[in-house]
N, CA, C and O atoms as a Tinker XYZ file with bonds, in Angstrom:
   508  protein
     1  N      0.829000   -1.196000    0.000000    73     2
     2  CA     0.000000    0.000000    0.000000    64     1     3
     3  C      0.862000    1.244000    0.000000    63     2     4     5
     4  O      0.401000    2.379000    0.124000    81     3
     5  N      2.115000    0.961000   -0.144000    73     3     6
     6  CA     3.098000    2.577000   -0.451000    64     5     7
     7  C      3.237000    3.145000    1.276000    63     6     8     9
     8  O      3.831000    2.575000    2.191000    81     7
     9  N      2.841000    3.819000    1.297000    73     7    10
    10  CA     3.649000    4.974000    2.069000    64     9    11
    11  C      2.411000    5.463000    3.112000    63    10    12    13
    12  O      2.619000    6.285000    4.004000    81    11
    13  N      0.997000    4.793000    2.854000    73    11    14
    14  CA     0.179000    5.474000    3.451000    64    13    15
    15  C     -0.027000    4.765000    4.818000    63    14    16    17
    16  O      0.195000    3.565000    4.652000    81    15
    17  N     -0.419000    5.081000    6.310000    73    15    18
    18  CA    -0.461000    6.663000    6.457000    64    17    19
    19  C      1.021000    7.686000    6.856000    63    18    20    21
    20  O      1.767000    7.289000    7.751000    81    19
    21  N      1.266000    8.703000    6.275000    73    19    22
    22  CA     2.665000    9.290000    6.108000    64    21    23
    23  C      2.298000   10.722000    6.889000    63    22    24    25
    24  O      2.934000   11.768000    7.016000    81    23
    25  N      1.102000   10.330000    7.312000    73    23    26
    26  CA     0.219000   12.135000    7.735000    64    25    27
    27  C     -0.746000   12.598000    7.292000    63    26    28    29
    28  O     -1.127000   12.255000    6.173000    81    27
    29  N     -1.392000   13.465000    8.000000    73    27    30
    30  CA    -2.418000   14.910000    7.700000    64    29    31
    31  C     -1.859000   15.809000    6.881000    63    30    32    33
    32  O     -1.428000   16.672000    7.645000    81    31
    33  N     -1.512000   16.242000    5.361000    73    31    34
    34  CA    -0.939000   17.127000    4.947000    64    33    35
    35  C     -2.303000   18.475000    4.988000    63    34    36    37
    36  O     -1.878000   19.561000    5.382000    81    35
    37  N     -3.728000   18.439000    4.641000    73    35    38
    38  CA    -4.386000   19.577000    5.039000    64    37    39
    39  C     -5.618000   19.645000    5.668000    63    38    40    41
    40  O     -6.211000   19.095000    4.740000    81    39
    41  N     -6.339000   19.823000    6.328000    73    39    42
    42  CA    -7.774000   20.032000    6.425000    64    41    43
    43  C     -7.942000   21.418000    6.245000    63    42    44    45
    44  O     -7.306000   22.435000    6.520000    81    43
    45  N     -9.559000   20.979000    5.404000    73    43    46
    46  CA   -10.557000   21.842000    4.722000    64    45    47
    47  C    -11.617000   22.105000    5.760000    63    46    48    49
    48  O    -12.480000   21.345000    6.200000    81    47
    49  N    -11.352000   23.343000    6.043000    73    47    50
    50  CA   -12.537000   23.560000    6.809000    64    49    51
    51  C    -13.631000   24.806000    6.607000    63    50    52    53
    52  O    -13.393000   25.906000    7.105000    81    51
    53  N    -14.675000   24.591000    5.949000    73    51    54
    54  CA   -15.769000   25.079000    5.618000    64    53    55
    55  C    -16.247000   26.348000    6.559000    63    54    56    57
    56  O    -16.540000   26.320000    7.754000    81    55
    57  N    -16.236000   27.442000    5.674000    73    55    58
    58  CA   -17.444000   28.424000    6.662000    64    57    59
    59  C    -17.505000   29.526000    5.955000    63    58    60    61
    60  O    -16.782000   29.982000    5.069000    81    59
    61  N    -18.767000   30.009000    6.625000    73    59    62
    62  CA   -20.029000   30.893000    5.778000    64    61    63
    63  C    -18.830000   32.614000    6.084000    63    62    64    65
    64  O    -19.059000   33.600000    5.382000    81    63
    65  N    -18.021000   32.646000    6.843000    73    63    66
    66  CA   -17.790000   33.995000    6.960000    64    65    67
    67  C    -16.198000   33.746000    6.990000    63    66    68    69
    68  O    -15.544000   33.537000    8.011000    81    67
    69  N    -15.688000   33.809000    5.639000    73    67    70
    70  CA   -14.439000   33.964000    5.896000    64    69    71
    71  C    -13.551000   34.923000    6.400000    63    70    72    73
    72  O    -12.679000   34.597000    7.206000    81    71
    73  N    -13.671000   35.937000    6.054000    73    71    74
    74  CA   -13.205000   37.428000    7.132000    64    73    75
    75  C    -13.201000   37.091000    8.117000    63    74    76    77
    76  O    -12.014000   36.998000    8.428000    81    75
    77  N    -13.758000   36.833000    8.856000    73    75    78
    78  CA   -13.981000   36.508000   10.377000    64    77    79
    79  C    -13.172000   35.002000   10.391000    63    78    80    81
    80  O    -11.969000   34.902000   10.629000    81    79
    81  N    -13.701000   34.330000   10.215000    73    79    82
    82  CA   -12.333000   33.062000   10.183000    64    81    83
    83  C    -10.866000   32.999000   10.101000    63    82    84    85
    84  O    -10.203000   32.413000   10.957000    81    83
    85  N    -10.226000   33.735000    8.841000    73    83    86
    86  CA    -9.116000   34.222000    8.740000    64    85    87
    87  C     -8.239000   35.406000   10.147000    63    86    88    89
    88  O     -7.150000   35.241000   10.696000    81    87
    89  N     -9.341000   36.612000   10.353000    73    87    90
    90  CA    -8.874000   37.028000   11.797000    64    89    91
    91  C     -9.024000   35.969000   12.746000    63    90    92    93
    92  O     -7.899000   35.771000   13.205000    81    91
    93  N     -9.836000   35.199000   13.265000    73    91    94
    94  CA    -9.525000   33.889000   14.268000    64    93    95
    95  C     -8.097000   33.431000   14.027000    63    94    96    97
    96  O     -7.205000   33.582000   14.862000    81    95
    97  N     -7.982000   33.037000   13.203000    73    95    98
    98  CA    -6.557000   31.860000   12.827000    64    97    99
    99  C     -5.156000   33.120000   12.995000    63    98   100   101
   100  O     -4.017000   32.912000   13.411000    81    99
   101  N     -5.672000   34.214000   12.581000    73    99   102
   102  CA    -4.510000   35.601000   12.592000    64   101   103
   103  C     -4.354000   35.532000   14.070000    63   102   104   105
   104  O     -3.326000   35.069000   14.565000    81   103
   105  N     -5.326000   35.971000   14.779000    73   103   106
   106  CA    -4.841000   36.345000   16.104000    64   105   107
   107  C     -5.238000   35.146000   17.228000    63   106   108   109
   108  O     -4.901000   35.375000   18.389000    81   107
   109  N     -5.751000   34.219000   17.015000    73   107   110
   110  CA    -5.739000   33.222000   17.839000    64   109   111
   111  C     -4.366000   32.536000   17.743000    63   110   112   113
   112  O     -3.641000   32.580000   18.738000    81   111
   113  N     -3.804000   31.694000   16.260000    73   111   114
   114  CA    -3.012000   30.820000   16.474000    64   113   115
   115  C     -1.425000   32.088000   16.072000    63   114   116   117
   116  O     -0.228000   31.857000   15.898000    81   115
   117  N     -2.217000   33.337000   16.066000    73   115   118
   118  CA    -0.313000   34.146000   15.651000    64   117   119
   119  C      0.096000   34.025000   14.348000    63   118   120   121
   120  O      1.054000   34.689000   13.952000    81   119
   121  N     -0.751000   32.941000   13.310000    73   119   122
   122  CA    -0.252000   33.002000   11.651000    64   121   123
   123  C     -0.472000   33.690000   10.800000    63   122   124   125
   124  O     -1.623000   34.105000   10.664000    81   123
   125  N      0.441000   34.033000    9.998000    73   123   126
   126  CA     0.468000   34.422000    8.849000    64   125   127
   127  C     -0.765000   33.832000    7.697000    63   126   128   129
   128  O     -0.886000   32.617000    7.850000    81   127
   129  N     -1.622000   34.332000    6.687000    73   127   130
   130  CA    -2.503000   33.908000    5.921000    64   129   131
   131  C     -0.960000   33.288000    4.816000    63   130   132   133
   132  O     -0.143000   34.141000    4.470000    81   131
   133  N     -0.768000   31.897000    4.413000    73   131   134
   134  CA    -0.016000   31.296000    2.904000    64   133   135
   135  C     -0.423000   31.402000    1.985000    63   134   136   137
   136  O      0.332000   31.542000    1.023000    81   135
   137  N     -1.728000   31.390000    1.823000    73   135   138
   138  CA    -2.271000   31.407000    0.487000    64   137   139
   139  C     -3.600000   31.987000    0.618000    63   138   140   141
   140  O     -4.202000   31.795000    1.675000    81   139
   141  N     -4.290000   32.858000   -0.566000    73   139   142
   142  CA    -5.319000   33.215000   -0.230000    64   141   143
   143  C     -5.700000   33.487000   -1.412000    63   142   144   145
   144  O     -4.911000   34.103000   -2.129000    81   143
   145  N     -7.144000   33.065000   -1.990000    73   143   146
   146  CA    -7.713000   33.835000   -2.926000    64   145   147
   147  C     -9.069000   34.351000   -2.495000    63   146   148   149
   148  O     -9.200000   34.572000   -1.291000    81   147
   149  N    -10.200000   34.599000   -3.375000    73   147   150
   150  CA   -11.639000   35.008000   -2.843000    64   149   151
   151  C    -12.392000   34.003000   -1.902000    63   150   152   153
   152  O    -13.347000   34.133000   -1.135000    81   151
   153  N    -11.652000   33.031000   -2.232000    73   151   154
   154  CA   -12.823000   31.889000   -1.973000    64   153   155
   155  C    -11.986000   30.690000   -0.689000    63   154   156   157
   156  O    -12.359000   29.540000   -0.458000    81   155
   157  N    -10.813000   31.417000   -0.038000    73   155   158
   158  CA    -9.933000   30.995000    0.203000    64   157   159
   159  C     -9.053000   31.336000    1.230000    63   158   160   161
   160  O     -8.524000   32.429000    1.025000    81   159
   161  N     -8.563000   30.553000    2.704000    73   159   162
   162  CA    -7.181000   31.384000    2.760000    64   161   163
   163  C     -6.789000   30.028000    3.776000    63   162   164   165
   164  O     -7.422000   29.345000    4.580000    81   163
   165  N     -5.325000   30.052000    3.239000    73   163   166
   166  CA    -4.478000   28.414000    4.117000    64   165   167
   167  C     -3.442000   29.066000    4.903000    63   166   168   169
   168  O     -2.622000   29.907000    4.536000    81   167
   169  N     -3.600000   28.587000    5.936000    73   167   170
   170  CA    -2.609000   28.609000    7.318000    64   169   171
   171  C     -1.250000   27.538000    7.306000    63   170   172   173
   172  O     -1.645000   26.373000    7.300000    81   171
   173  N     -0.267000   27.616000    7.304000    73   171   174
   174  CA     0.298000   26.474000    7.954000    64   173   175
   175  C      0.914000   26.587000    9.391000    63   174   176   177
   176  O      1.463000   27.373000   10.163000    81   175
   177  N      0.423000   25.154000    9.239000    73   175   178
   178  CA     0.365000   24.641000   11.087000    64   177   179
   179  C      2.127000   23.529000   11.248000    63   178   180   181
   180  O      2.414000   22.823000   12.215000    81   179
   181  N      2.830000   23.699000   10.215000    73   179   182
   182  CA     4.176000   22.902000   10.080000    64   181   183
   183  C      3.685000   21.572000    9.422000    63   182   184   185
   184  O      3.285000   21.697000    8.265000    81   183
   185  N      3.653000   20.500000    9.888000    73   183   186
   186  CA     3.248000   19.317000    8.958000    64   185   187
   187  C      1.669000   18.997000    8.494000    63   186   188   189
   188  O      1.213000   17.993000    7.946000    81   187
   189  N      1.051000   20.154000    8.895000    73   187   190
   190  CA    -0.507000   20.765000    7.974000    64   189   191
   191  C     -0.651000   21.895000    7.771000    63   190   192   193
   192  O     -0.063000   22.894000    8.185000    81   191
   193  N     -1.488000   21.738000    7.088000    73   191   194
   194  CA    -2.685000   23.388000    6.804000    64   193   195
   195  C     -3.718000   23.262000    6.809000    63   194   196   197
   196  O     -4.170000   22.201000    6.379000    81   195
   197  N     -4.416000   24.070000    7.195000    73   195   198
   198  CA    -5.324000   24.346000    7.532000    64   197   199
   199  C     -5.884000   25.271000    6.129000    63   198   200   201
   200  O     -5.239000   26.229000    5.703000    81   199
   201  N     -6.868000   24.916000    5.661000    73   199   202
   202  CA    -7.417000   25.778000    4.390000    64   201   203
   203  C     -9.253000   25.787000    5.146000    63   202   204   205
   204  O    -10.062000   24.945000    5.536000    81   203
   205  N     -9.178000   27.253000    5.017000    73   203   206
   206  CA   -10.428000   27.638000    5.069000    64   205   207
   207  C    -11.186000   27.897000    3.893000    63   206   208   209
   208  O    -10.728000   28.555000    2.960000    81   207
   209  N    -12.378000   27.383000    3.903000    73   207   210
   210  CA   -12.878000   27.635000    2.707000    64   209   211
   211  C    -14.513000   27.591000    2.812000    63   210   212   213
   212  O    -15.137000   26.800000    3.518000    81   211
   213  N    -15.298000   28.985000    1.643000    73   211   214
   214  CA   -16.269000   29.446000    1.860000    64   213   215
   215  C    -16.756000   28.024000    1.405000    63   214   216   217
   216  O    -16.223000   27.100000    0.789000    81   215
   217  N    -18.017000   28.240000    1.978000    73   215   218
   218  CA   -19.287000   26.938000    2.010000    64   217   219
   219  C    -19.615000   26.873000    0.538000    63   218   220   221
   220  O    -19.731000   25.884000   -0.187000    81   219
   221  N    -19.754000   28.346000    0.227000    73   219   222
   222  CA   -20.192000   28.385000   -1.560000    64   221   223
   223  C    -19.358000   27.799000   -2.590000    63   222   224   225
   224  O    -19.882000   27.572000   -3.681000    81   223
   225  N    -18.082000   27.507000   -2.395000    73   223   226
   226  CA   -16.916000   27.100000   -3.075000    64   225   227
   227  C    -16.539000   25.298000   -2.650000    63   226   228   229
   228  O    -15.863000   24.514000   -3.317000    81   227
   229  N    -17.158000   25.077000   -1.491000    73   227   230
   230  CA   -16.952000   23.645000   -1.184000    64   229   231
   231  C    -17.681000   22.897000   -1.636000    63   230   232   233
   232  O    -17.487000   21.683000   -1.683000    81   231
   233  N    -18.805000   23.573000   -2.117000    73   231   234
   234  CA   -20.081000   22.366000   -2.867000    64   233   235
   235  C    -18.964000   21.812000   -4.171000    63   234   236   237
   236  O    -18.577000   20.648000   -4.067000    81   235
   237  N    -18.630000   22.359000   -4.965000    73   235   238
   238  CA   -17.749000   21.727000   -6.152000    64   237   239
   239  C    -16.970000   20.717000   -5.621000    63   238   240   241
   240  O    -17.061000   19.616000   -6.166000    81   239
   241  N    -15.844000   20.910000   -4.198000    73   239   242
   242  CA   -14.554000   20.156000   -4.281000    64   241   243
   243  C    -15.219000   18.678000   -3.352000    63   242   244   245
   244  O    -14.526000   17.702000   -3.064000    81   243
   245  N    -16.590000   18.824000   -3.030000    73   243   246
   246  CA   -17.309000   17.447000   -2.467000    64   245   247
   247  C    -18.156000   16.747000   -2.771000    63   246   248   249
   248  O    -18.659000   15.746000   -2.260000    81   247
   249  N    -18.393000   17.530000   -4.014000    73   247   250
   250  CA   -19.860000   16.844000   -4.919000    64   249   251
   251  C    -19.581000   15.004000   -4.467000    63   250   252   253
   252  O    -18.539000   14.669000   -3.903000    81   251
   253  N    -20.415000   14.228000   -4.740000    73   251   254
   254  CA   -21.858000   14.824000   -4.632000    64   253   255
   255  C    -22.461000   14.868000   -3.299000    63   254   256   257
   256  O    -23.689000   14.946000   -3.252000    81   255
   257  N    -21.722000   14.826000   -2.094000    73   255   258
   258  CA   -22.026000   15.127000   -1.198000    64   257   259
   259  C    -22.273000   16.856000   -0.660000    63   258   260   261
   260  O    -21.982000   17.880000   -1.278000    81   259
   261  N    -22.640000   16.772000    0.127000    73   259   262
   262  CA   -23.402000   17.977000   -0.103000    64   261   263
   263  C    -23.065000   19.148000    1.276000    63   262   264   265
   264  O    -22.974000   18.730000    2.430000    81   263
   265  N    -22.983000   19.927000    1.091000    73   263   266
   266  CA   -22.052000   20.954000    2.755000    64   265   267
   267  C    -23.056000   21.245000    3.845000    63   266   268   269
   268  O    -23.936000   22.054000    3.549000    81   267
   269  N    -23.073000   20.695000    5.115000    73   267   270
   270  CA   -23.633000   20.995000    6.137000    64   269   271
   271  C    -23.903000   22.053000    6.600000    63   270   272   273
   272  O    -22.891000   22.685000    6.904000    81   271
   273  N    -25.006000   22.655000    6.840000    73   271   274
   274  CA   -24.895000   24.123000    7.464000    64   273   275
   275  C    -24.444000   24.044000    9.019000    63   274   276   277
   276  O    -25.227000   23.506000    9.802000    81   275
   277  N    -23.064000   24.619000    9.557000    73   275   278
   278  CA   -22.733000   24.893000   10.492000    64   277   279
   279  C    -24.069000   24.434000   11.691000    63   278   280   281
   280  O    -23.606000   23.954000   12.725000    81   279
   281  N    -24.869000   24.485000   11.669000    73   279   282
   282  CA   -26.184000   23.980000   12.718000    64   281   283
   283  C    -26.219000   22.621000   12.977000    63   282   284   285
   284  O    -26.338000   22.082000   14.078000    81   283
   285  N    -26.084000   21.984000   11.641000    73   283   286
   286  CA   -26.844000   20.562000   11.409000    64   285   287
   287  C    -25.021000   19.250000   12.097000    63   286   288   289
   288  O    -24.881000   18.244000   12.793000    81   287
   289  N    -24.213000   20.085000   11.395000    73   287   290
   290  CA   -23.268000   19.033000   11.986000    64   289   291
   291  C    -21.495000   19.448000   11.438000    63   290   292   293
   292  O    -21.007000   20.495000   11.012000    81   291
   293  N    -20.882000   18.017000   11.714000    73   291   294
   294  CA   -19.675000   18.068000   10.712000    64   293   295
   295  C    -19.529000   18.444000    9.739000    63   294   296   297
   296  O    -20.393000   18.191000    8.899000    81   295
   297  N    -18.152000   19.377000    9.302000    73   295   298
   298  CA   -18.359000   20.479000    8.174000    64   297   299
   299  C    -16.876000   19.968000    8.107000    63   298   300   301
   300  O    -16.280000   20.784000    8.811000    81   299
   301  N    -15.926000   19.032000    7.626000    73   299   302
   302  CA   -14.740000   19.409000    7.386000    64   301   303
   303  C    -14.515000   18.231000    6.357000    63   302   304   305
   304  O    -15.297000   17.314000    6.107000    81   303
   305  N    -13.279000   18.465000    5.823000    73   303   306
   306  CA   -12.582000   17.151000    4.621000    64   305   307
   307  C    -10.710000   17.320000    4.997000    63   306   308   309
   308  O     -9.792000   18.140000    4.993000    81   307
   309  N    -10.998000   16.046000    5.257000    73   307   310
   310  CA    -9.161000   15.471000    5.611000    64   309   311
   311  C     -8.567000   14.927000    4.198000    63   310   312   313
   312  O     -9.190000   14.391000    3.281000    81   311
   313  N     -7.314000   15.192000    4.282000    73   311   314
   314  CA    -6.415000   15.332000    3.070000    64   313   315
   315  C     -5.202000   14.721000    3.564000    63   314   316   317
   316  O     -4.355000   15.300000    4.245000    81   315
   317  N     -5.156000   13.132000    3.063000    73   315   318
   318  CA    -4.068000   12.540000    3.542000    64   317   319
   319  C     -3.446000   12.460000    1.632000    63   318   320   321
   320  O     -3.954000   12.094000    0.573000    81   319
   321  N     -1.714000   13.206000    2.186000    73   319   322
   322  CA    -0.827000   12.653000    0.799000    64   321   323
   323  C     -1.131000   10.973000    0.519000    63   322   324   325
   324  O     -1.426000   10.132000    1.368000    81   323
   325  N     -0.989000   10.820000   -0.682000    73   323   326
   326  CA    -0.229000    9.421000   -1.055000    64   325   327
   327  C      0.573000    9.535000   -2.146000    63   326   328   329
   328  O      0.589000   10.582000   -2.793000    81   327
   329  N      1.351000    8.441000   -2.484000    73   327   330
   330  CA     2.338000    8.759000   -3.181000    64   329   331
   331  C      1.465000    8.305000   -4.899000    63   330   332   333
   332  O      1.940000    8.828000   -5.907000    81   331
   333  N      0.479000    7.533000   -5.018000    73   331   334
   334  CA    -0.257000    7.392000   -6.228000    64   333   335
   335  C     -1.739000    7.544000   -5.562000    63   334   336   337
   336  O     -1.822000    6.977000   -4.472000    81   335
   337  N     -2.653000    8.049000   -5.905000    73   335   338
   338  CA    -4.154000    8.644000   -6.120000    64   337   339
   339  C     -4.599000    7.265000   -6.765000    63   338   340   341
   340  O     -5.108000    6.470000   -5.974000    81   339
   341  N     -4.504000    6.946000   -7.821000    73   339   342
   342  CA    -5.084000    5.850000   -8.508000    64   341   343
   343  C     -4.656000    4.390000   -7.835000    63   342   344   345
   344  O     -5.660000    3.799000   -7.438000    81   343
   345  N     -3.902000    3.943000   -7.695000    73   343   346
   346  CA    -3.257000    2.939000   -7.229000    64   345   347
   347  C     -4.267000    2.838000   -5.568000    63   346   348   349
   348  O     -4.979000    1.923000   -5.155000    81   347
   349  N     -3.955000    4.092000   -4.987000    73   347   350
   350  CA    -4.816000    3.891000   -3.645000    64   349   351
   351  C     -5.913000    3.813000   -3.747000    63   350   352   353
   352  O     -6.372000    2.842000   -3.146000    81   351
   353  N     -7.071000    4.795000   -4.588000    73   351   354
   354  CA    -8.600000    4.348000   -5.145000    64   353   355
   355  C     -8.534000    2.591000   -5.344000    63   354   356   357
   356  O     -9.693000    2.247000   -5.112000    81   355
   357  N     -7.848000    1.529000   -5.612000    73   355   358
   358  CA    -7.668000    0.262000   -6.185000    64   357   359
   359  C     -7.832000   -0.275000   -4.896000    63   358   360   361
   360  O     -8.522000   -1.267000   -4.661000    81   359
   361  N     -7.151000    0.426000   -3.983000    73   359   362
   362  CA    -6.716000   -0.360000   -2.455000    64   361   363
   363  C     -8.009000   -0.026000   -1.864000    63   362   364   365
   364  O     -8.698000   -0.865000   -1.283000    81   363
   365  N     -8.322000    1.136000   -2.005000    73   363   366
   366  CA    -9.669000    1.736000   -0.892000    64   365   367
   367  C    -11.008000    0.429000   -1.715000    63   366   368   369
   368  O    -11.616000   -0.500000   -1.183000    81   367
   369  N    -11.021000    0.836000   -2.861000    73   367   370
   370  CA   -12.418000   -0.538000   -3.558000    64   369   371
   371  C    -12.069000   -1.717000   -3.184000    63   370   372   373
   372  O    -13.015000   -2.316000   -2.673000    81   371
   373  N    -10.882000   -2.443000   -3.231000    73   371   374
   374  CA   -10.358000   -3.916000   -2.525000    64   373   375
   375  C    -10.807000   -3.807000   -0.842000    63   374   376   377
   376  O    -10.837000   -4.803000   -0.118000    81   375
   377  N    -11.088000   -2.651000   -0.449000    73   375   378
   378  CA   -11.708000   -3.081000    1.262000    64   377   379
   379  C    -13.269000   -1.996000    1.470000    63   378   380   381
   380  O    -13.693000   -1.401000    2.460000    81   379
   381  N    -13.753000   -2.095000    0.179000    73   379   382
   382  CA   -15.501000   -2.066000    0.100000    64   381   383
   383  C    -15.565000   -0.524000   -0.093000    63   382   384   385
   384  O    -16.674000   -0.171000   -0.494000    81   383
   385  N    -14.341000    0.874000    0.150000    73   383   386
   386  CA   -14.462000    2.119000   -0.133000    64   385   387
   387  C    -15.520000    2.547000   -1.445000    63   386   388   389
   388  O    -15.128000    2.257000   -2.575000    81   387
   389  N    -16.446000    3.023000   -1.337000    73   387   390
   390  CA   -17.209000    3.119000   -2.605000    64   389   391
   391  C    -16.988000    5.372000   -2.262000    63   390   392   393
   392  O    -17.537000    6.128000   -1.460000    81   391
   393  N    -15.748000    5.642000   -3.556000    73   391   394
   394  CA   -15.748000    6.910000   -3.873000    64   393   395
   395  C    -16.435000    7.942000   -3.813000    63   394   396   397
   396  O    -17.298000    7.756000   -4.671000    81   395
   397  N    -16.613000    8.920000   -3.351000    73   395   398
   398  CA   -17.438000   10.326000   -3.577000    64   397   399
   399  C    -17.690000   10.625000   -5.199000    63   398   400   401
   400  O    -18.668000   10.715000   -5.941000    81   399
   401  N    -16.282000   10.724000   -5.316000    73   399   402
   402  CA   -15.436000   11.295000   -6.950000    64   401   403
   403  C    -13.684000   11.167000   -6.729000    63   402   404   405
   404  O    -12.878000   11.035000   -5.808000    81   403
   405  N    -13.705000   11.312000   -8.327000    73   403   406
   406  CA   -12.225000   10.885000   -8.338000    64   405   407
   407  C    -12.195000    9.458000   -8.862000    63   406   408   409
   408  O    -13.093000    8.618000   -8.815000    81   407
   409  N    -10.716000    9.344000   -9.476000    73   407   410
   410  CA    -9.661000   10.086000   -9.263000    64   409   411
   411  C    -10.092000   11.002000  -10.155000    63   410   412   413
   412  O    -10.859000   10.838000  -11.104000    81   411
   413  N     -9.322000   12.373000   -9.632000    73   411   414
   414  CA    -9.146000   13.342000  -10.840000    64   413   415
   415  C     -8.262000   14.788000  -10.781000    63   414   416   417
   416  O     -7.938000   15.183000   -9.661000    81   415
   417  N     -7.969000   15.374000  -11.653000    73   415   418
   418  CA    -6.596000   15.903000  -11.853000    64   417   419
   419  C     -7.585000   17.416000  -11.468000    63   418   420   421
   420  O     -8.599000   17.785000  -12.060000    81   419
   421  N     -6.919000   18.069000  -10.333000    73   419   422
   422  CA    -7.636000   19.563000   -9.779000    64   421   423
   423  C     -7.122000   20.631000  -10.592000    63   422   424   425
   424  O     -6.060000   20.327000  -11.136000    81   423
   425  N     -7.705000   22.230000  -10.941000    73   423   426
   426  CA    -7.368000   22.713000  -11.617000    64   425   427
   427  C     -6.160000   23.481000  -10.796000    63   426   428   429
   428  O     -5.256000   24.169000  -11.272000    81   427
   429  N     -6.419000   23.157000   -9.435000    73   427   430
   430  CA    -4.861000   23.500000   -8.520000    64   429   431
   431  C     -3.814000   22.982000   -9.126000    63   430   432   433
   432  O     -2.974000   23.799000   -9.505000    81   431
   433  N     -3.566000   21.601000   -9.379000    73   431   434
   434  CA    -2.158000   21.061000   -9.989000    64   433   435
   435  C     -1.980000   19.517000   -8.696000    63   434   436   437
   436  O     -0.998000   18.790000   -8.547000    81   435
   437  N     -2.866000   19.486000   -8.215000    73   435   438
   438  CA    -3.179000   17.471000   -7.795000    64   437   439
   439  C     -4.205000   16.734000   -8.216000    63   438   440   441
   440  O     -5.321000   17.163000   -8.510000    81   439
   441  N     -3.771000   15.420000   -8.254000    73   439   442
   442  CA    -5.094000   14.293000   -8.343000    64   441   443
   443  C     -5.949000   13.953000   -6.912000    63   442   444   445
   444  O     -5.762000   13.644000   -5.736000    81   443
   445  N     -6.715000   14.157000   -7.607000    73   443   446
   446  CA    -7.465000   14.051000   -6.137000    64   445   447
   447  C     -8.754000   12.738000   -6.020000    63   446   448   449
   448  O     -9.473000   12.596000   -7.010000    81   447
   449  N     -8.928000   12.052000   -5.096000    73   447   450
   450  CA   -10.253000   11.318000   -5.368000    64   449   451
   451  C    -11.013000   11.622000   -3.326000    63   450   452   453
   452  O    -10.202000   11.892000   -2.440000    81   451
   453  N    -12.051000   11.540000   -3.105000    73   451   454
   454  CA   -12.965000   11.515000   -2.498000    64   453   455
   455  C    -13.623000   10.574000   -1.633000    63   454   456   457
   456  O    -14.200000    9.756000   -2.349000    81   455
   457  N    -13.781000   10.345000   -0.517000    73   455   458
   458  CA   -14.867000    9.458000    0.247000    64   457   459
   459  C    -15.163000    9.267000    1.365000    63   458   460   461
   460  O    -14.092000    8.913000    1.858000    81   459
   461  N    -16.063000    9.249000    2.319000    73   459   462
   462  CA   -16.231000    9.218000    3.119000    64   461   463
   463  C    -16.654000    8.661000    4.230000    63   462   464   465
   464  O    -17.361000    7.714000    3.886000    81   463
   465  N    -16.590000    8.758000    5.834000    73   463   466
   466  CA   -16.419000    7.631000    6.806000    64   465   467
   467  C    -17.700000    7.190000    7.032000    63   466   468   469
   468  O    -18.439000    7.427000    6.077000    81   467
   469  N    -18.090000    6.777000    7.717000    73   467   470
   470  CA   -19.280000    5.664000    8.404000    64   469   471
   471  C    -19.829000    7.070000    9.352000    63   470   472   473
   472  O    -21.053000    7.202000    9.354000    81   471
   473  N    -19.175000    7.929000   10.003000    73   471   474
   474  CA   -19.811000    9.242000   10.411000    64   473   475
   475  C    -19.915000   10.485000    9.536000    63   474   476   477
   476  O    -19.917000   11.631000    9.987000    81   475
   477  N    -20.025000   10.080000    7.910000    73   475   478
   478  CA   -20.403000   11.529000    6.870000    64   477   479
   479  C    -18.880000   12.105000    7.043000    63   478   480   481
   480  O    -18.702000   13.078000    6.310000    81   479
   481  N    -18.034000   11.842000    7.623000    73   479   482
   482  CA   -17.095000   12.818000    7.413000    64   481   483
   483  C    -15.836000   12.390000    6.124000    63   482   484   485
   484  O    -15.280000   11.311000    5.924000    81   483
   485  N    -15.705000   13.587000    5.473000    73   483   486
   486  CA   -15.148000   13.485000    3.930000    64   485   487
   487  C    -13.516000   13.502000    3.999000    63   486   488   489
   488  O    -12.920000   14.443000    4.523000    81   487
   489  N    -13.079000   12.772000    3.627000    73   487   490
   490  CA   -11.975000   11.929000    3.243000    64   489   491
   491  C    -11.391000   12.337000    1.687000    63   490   492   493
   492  O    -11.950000   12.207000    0.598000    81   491
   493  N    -10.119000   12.852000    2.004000    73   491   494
   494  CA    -9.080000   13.462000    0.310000    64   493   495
   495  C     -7.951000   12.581000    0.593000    63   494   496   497
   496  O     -7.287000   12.512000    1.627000    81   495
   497  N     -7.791000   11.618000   -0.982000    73   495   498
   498  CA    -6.595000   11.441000   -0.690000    64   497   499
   499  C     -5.842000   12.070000   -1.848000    63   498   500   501
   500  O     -6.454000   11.770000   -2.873000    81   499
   501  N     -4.779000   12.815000   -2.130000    73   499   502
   502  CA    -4.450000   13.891000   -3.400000    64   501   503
   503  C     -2.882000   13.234000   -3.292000    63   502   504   505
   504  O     -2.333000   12.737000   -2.308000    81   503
   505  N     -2.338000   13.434000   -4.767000    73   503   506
   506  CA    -0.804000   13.681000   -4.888000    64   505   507
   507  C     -0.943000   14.502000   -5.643000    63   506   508
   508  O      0.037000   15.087000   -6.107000    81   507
């Protein structure tokens, strides 16, 4: 099975008010914003990041599952590296994993595929 598990390289964590999220992570954890676009802004935490990201922009990267409103429950997606995306989709279906989506090549610059646990919570595995 390669290399997996090697770590948490990011969690995605969903929310309706990014301004306000981004100052949390500024003056709560002391970081610097790494990356940021409209829809967007990633922290690093040393062997993660933390990517915040608006609710309106997460419906695409979880189809076809669908984004919780902050009320109803769990709102996040874990992002474990592997060293092949496809090869591991092979391993995850050999022990009953039935995919979100994926594999597939992001317009970021990784492959990414999708799925999730026995408690709704969403699962990335990307190279």
């Amino acid at each position: 099975m390669g290399s997996w598990p090697t770590g948490i390289g990011a969690i995605t964590l969903f929310v309706e008010d990014l301004d306000a999220a981004k100052q949390f992570y500024r003056e709560v954890f002391g970081l610097p914003v790494k990356f940021e676009d409209d829809d967007s802004a990633v922290f690093d935490f040393g062997n993660t990041i933390i990517n915040l990201l608006r609710t309106t922009a997460a419906r695409e990267l979880i189809e076809p599952a669908g984004v919780a409103p902050r009320e109803i429950g769990s709102r996040i997606q874990l992002t474990i590296d592997v060293d092949d995306v496809d090869a591991m989709c092979a391993e995850l279906a050999a022990r009953g994993v039935k995919l979100l989506n994926g594999p597939m090549d992001r317009p970021w610059g990784i492959r990414t595929a999708s799925f999730s646990d026995p408690g709704g919570h969403i699962w990335e595995i990307a190279k």
